[in-house]
N, C-alpha and C positions, 0 to 999 in steps of 0.2 A: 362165632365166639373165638378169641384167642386168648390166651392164658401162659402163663412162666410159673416155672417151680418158686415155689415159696406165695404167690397171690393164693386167696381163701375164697374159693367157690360157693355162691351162699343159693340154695335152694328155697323160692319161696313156697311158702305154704299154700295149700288147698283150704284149708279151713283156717275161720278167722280167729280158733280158739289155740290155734300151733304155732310154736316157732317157726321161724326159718332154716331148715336146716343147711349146717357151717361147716365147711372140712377144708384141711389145709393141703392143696396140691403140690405130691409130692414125684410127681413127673408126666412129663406134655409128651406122646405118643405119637399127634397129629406134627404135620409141616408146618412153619411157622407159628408155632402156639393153636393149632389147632386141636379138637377131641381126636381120640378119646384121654383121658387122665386121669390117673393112680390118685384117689383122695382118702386123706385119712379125717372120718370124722372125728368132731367134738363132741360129738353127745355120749356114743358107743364104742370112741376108738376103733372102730372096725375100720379096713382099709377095701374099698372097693375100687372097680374099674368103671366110668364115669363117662356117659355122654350125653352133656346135657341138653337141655329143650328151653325153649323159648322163657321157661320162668324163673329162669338160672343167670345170674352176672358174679363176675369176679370182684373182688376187693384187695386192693395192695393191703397190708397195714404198718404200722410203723411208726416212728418220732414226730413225723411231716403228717401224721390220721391218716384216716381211710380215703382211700380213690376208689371209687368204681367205674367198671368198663362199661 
């Protein structure tokens, strides 16, 4: 996965009854956009340290909509 500060890292859910959880990546730690990355979510405002797994993609957002990686 690579990722840039400002794209929003969306974790899918486990169960089909939960959102996906959304946080906006507020700095890329790995080499070229790679993990790990400082995400602050949307649901809790809490700002964690992030290395995501297979059920995780990024999304730009903006004027132009969403892109995902």
């Amino acid at each position: 996965m690579r990722a840039s500060v400002g794209e929003f890292l969306v974790i899918a859910s486990r169960h089909v009854d939960e959102p996906a959880r959304v946080g906006l990546i507020l700095e890329v730690h790995g080499a070229d956009g790679a993990p790990p990355y400082v995400v602050k979510w949307e649901d809790d405002e809490s700002t964690t340290i992030v290395v995501p797994g297979p059920d995780a993609h990024t999304e730009r957002r903006g004027s132009s909509g969403a892109r995902s990686h």
